[in-house]
matplotlib code that plots the C-alpha trace (Angstrom):
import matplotlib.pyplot as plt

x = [52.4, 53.2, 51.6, 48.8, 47.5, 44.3, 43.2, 43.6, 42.3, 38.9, 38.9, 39.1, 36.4, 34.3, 34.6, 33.9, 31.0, 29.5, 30.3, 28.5, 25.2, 25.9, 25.9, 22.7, 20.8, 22.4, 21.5, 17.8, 17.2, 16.8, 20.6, 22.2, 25.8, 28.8, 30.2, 33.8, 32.1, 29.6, 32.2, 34.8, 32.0, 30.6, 34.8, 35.1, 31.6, 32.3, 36.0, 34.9, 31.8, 32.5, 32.4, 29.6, 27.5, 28.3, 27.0, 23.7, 23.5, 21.5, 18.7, 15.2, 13.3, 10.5, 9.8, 8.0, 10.2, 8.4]
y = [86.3, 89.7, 92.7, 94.2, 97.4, 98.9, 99.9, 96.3, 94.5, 96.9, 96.0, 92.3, 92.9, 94.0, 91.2, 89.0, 91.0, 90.0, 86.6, 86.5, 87.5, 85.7, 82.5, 83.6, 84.2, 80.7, 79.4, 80.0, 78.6, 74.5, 74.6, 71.2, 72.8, 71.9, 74.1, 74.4, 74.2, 77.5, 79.6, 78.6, 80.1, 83.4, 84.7, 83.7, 85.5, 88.3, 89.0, 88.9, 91.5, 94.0, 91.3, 89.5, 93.2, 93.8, 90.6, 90.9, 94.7, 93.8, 91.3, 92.8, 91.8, 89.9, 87.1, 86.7, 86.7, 84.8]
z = [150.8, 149.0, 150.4, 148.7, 149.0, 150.3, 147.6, 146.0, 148.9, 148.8, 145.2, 146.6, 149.1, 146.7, 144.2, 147.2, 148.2, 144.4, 144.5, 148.0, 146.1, 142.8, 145.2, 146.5, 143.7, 142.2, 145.3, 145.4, 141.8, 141.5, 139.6, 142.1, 142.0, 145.1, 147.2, 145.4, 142.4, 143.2, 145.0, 141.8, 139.5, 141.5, 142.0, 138.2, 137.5, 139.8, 138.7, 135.0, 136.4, 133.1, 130.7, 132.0, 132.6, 128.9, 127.8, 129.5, 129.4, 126.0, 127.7, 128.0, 130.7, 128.2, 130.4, 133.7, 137.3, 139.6]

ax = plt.figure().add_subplot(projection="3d")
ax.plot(x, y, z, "-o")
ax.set_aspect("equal")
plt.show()
């Protein structure tokens, strides 16, 4: 395994951190989804956080949240 810094394994942490919550929130909707398959997604969503902010940055919330 090749040594990573701290600053990289913080940056790490922190991506794991998100896809802790994305899980979560993907977890308490009625989306049927395996393990693999949800932890797969929420790094993928999480590592791609800029991308993903910059797509829904433009959503209005125009609907009601239960």
């Amino acid at each position: 395994m090749a040594a990573i810094s701290k600053k990289e394994a913080d940056a790490w942490d922190r991506v794991l951190d998100a896809a802790a919550e994305l899980a979560e929130l993907i977890e308490s909707s009625e989306i049927e989804i395996d393990e693999y398959d949800l932890e797969e997604l929420t790094i993928f969503l999480a590592t791609n956080g800029y991308a993903v902010r910059n797509m829904l940055n433009h959503l209005k919330r125009s609907w009601p949240l239960e």
